[in-house]
Backbone as CSV, one residue per row, in Angstrom:
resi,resn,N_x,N_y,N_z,CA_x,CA_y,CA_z,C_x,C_y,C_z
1,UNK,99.008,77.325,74.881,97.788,78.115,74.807,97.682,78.761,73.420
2,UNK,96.745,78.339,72.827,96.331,79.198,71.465,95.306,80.014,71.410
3,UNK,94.403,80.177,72.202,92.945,81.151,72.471,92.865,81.535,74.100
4,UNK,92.696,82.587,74.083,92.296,83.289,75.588,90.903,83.447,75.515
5,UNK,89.811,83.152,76.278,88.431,83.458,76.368,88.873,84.469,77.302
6,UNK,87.926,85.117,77.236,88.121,86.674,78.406,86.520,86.656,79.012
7,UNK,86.159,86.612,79.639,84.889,86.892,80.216,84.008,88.033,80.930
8,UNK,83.641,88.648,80.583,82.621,89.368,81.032,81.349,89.460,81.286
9,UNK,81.109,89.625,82.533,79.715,89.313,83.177,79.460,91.070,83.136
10,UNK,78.257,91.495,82.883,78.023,92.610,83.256,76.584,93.039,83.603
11,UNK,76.338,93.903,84.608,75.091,94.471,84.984,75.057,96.052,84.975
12,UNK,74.303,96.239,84.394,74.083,98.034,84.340,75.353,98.611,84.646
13,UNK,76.043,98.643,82.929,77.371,98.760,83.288,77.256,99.560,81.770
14,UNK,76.463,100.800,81.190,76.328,101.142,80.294,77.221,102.276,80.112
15,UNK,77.828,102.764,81.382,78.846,103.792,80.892,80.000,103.276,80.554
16,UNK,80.615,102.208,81.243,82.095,101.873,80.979,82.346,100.376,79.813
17,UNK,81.183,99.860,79.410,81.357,98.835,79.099,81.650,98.849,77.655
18,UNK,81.707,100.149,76.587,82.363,100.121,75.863,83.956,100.547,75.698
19,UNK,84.262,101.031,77.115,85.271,101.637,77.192,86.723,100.360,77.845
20,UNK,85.708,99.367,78.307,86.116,98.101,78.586,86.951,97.548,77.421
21,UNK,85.513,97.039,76.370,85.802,96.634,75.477,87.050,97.319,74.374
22,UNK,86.614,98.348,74.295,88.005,98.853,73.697,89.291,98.611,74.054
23,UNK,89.460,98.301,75.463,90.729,97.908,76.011,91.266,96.542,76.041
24,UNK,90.174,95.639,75.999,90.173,94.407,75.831,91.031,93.996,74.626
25,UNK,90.116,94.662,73.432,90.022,94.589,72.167,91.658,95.471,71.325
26,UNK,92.083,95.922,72.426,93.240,96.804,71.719,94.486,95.849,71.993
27,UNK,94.331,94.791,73.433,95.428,94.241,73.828,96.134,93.422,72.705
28,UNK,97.438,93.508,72.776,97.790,92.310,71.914,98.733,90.885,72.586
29,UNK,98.601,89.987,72.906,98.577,89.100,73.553,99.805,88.675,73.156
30,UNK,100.492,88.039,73.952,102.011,87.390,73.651,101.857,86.399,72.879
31,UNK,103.045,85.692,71.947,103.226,84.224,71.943,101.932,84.477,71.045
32,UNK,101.437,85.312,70.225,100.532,84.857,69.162,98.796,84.453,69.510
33,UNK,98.712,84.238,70.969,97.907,83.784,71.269,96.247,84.917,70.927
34,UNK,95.244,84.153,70.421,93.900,84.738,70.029,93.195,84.898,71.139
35,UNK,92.416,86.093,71.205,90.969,86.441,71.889,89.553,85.824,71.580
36,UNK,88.999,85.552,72.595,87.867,85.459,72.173,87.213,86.330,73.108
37,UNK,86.026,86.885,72.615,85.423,87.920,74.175,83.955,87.699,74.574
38,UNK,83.553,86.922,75.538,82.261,86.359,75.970,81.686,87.173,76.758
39,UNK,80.641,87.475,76.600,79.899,88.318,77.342,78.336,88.276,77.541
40,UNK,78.063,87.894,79.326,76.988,87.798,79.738,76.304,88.843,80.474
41,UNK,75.193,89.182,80.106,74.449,90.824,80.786,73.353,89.898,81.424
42,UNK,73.464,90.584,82.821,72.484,89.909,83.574,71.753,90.667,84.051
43,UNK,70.701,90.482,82.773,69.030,91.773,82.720,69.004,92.871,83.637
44,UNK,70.539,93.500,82.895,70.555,95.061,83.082,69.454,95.619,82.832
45,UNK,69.306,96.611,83.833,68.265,97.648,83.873,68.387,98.496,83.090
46,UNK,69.441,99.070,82.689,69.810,100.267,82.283,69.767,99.753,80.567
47,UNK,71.025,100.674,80.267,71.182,100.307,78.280,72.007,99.321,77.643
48,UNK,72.872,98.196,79.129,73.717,97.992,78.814,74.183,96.941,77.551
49,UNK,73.185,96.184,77.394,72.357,94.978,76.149,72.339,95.883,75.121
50,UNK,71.484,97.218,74.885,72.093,97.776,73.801,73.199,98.185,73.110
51,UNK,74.101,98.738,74.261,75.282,99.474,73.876,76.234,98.429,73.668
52,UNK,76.074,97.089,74.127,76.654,95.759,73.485,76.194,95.244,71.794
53,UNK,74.906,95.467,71.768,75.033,95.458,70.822,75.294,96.077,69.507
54,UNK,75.284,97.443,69.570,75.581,98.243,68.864,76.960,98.103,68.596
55,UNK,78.183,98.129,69.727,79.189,97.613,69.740,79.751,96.732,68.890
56,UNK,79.198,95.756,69.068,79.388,94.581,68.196,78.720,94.840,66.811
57,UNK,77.980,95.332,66.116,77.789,95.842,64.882,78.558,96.412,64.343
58,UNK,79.298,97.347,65.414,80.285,98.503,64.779,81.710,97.741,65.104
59,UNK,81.730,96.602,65.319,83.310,95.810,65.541,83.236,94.708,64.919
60,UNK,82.584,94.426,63.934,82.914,93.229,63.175,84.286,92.626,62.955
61,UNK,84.577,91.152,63.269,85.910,90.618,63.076,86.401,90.569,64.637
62,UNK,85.324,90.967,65.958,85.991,91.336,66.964,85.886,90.247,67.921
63,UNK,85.517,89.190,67.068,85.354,87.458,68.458,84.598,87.657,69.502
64,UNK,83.523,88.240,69.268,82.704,88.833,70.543,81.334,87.426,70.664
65,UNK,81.245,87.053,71.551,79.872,86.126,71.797,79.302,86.649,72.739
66,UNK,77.648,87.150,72.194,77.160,87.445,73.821,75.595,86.720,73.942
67,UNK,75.148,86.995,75.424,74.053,86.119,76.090,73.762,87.057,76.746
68,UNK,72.551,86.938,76.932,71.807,88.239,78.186,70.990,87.126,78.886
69,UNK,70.934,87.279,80.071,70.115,86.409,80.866,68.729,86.999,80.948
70,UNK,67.811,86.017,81.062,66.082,86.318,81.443,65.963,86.877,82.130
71,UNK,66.844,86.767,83.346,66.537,87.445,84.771,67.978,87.937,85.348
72,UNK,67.511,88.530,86.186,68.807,88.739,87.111,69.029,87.564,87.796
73,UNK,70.184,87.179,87.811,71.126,86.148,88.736,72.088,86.286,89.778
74,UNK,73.085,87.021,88.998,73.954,87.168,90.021,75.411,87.122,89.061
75,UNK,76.399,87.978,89.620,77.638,87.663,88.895,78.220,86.066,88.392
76,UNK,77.883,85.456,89.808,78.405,83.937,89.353,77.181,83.345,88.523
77,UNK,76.411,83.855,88.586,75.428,83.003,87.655,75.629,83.157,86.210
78,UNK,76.385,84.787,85.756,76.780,84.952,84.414,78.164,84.200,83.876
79,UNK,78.875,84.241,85.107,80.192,83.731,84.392,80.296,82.601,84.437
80,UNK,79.400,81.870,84.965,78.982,79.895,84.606,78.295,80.217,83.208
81,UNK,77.769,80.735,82.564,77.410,80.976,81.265,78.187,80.859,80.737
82,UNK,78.954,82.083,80.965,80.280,82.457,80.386,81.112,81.218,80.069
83,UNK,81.290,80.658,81.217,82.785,79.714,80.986,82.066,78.468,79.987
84,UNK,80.758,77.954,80.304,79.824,77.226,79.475,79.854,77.559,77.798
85,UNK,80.347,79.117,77.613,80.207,79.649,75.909,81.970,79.488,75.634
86,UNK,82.870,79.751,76.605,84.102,79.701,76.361,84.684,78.379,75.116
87,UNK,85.448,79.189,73.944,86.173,78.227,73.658,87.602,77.851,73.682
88,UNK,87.772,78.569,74.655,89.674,78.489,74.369,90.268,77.718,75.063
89,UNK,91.400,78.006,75.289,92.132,76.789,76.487,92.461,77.108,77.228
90,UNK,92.665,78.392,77.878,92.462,78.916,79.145,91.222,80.343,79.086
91,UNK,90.654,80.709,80.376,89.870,81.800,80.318,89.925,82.449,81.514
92,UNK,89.192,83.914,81.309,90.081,84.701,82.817,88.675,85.650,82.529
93,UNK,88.393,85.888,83.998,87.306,87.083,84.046,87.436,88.664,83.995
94,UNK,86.636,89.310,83.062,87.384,91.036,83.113,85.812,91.462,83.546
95,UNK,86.236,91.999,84.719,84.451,92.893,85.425,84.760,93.751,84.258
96,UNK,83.090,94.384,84.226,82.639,95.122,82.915,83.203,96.532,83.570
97,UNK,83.803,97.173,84.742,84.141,98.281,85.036,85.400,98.672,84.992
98,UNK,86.243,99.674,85.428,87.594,99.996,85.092,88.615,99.754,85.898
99,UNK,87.878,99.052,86.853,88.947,98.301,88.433,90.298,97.208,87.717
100,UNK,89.774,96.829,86.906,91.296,95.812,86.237,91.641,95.795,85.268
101,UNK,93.314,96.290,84.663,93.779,96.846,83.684,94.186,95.413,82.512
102,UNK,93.086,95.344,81.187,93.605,94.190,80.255,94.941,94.041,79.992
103,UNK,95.615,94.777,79.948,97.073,95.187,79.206,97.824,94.481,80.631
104,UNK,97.049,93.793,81.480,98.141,93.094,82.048,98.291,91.369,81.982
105,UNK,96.860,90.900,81.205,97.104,89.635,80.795,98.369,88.961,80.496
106,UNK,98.643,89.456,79.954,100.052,89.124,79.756,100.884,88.611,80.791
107,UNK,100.840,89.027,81.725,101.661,89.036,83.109,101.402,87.563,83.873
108,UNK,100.172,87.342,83.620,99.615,86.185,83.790,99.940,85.051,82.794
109,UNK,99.638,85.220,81.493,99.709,84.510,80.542,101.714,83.856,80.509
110,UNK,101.975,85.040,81.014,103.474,84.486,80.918,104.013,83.712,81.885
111,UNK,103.111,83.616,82.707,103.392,82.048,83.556,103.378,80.870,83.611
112,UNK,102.133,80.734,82.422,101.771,79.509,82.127,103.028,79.147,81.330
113,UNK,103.559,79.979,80.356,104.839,79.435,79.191,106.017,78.879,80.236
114,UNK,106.250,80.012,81.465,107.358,79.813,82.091,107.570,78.568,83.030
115,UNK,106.231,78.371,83.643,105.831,77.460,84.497,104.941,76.026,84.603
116,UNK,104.225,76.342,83.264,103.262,75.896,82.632,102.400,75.305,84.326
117,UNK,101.823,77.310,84.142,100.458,76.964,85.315,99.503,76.379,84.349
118,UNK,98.471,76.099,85.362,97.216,75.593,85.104,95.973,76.853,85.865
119,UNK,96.383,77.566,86.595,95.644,78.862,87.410,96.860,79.888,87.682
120,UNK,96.314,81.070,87.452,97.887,82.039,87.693,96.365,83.379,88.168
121,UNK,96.910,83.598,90.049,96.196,84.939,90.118,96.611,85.649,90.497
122,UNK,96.269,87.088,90.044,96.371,88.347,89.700,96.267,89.195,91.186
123,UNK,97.365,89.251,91.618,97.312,89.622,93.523,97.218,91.216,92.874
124,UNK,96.217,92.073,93.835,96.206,93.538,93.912,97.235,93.446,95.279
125,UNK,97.807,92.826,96.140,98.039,93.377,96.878,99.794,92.357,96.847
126,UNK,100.131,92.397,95.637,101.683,91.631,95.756,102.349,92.305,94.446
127,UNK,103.600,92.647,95.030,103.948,93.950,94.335,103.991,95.361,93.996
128,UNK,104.678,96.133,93.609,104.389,97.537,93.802,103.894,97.985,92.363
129,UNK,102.682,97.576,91.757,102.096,98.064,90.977,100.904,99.245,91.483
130,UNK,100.510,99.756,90.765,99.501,101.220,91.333,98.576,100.814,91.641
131,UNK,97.714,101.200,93.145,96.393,101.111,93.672,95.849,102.517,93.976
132,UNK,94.607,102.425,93.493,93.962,103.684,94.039,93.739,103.337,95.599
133,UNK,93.877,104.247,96.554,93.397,104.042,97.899,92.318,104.376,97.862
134,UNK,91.331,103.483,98.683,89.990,103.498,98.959,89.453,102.649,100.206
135,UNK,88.454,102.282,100.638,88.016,101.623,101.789,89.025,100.658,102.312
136,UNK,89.202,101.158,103.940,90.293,100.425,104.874,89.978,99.437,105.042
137,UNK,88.139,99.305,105.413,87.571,97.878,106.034,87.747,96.694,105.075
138,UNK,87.665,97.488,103.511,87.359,96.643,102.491,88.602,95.467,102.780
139,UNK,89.948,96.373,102.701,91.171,95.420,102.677,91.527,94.512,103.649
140,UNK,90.971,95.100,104.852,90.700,93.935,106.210,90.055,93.140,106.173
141,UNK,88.664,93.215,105.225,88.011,91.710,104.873,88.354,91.259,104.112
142,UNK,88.822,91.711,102.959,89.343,90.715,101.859,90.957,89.762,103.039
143,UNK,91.368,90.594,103.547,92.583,89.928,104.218,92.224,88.445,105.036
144,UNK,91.119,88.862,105.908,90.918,88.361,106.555,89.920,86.761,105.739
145,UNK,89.199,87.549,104.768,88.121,86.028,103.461,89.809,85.521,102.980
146,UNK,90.857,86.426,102.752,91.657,85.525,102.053,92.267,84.008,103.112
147,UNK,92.864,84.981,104.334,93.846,84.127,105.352,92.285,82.742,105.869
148,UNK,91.690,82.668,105.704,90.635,81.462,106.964,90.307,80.702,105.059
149,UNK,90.350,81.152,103.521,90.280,80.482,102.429,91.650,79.310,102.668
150,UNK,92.688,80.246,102.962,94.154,79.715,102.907,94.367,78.701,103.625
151,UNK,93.763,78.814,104.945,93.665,77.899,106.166,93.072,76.411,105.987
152,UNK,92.030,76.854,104.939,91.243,75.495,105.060,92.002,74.671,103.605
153,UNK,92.245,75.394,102.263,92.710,75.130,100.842,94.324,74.965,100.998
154,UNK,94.739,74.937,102.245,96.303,74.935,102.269,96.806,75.767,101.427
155,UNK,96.176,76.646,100.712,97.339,77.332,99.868,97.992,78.366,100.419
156,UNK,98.675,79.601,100.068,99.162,80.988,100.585,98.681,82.103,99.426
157,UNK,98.067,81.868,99.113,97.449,82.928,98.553,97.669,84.750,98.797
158,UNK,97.836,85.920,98.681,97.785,87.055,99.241,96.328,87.397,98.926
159,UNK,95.366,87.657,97.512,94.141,87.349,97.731,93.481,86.782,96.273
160,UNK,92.258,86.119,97.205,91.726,85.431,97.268,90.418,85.984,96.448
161,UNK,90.230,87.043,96.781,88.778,87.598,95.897,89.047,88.173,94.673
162,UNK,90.306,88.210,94.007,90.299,88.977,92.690,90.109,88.613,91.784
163,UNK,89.687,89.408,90.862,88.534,89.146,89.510,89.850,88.365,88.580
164,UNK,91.035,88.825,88.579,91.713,87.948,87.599,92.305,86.292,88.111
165,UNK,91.458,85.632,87.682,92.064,84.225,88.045,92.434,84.031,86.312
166,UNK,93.060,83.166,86.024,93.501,82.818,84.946,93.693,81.446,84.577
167,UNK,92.420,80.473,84.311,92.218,79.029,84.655,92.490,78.567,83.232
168,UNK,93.084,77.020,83.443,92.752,76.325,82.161,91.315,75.932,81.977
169,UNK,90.752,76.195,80.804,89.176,75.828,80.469,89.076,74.254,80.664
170,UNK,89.407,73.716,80.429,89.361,71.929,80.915,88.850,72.219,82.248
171,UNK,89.545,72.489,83.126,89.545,72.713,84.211,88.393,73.332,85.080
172,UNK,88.266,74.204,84.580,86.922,75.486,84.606,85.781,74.480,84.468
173,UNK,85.724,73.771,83.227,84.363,73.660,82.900,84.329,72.456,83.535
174,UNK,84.919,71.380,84.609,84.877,70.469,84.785,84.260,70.560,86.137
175,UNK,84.434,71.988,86.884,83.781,72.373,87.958,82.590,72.292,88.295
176,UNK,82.074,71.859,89.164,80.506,72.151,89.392,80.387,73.221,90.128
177,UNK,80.136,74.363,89.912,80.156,75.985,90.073,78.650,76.069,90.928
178,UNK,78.520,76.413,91.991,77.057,76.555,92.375,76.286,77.909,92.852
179,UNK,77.608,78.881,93.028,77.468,80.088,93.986,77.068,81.070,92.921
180,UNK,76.070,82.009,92.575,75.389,82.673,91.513,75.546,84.184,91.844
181,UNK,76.157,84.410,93.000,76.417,86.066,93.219,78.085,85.757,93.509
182,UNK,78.705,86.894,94.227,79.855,86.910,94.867,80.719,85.767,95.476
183,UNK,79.490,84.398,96.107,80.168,83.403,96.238,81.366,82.920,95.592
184,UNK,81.018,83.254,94.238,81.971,82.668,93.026,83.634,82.227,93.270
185,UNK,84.242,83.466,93.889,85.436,83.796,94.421,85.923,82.530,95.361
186,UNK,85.393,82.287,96.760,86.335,80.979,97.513,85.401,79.717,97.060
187,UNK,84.718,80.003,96.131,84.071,78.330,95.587,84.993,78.380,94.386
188,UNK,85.084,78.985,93.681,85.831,78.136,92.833,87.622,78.242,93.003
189,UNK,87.716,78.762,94.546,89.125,78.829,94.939,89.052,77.304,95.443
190,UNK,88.239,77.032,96.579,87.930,75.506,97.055,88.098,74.638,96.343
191,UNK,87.431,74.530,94.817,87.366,73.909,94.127,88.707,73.380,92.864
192,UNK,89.342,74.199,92.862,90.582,74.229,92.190,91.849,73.771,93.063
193,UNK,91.523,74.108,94.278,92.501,73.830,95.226,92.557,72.442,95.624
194,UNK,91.236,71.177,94.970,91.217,69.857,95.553,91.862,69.373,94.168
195,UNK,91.683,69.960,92.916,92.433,69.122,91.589,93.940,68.826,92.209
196,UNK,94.429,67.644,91.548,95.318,66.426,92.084,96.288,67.417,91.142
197,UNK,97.230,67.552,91.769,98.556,68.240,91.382,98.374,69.565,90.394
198,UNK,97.088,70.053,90.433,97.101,71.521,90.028,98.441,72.553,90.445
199,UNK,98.640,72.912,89.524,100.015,74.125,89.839,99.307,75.301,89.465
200,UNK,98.585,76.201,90.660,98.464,77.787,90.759,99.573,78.336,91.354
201,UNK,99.314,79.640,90.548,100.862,80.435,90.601,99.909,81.933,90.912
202,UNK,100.861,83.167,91.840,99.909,84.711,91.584,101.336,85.365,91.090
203,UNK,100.602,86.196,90.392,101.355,87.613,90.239,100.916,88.740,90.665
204,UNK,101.695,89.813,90.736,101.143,91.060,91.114,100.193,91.855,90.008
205,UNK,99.321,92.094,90.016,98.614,93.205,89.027,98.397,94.857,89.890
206,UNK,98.301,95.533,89.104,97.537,97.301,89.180,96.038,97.231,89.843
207,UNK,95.439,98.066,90.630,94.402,97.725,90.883,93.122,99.416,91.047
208,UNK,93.056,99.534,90.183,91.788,100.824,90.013,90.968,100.871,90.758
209,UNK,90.356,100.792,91.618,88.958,100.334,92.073,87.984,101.927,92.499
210,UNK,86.732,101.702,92.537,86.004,102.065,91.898,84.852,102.537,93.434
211,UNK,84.525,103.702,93.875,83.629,104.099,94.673,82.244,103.443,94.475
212,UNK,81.046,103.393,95.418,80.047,103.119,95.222,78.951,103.988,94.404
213,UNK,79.446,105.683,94.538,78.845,106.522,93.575,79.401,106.224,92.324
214,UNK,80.296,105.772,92.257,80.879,105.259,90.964,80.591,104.125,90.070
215,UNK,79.729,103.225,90.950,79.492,101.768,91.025,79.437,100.952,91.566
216,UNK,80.699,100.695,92.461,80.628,99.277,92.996,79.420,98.942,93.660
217,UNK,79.545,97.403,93.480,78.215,96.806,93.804,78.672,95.762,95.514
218,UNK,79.849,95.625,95.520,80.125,94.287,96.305,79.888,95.042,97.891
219,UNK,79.503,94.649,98.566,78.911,95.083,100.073,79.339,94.331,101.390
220,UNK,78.636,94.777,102.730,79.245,93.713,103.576,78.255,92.693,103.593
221,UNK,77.262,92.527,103.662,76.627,91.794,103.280,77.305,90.149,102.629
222,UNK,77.819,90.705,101.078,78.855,89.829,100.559,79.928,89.184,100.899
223,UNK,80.194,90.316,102.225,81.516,89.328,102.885,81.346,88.495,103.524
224,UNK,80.168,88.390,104.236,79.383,87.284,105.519,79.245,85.927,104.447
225,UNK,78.563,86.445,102.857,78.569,85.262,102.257,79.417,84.507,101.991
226,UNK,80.698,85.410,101.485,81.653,84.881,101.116,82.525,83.582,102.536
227,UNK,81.884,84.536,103.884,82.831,83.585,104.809,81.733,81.882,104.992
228,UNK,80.659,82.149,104.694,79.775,80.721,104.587,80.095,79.896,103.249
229,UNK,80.621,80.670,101.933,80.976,79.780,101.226,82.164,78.961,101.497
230,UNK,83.231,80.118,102.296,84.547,79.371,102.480,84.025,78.381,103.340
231,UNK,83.735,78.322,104.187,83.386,77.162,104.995,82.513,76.294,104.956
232,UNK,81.763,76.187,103.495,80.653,75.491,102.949,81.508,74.494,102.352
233,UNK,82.583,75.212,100.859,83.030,74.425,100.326,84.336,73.872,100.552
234,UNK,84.822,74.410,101.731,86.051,73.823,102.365,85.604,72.437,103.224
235,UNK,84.638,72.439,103.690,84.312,71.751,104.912,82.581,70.559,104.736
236,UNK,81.883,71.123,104.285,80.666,70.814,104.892,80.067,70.191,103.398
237,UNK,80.728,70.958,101.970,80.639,70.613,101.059,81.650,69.692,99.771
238,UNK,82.414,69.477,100.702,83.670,68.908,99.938,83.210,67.452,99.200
């Protein structure tokens, strides 16, 4: 690996998204390896297109590429952009909020040297790294979207919905990606899980997460979707 694409999709994300970037931008990556930092705003309401760009005026030298979409889409609709602008040889998604700590790339990245993965994800719930406690139900559905993903993808996964996957770009972009909101998560788990001798690996990561007065956007709503994608692209769409 010689370039990390990092990805960021963001929507009305004008308070934290320079505070993101700074963290992004401070990491220093093992083994020499370069940043690149892609970033898709999907016709934030708020300032967040500005305060990107201003950003990037005031960070010259900082490998930043960005795209704002026409319309609103949807998270997966930005980070198919995203992985579409990517140039590196592997790429990994960082939400524009403070739920996942950059300074742990690494943790990931050092699997591929050790193991030489091809996908390495970032378990909030493997290992005793720090979680903020927050919604009970939340962790019962993610448990439950992870175990019936696992069932159908044969894998063992602990989960299944977290923002750090850590893919080879070959790989990524070879996907036909279709899910434009939250889907994103067990479609392109489905989808990685049929490549012919793919080696995914997880590690444990830290996990911040973030109230709804605070932000979060993901709902139950999203989980009903998420259980029609698993069983779209496990089964009905294969």
């Amino acid at each position: 690996m010689k370039k990390l694409s990092i990805l960021i999709p963001a929507y009305n994300e004008e308070k934290t998204i320079t505070v993101i970037l700074d963290k992004v931008k401070d990491v220093k990556l093992i083994h020499g390896i370069e940043k690149e930092i892609v970033i898709v705003n999907d016709a934030s309401r708020d300032q967040t297109a500005q305060v990107i760009q201003n950003y990037i005026t005031n960070n010259p030298g900082s490998n930043i590429s960005f795209f704002s979409q026409p319309f609103n889409q949807g998270k997966g609709a930005a980070i198919h952009k995203a992985i579409e602008m990517a140039t590196g040889d592997y790429l990994i998604v960082q939400d524009a909020d403070l739920e996942y700590d950059p300074e742990e790339f690494n943790r990931l990245i050092e699997v591929v040297f050790k193991a030489q993965a091809d996908v390495v994800y970032g378990s909030r719930f493997k290992g005793g790294d720090a979680h903020r406690i927050l919604f009970f139900w939340h962790s019962i559905g993610n448990q439950i979207l992870t175990f019936l993903s696992n069932a159908l993808t044969n894998l063992n996964l602990s989960d299944m919905e977290t923002c750090y996957k850590l893919i080879r770009a070959d790989l990524a972009k070879a996907l036909e990606l279709k899910e434009k909101r939250f889907g994103f998560e067990p479609e392109v788990t489905a989808k990685l899980s049929r490549i012919p001798e793919v080696r995914i690996y997880e590690v444990g990561i830290s996990y911040f997460g973030r109230t709804y007065a605070e932000g979060k956007k993901i709902g139950w709503r999203d989980g009903f979707r998420a259980i029609w994608c698993i069983l779209k692209y496990n089964i009905w769409a294969k």
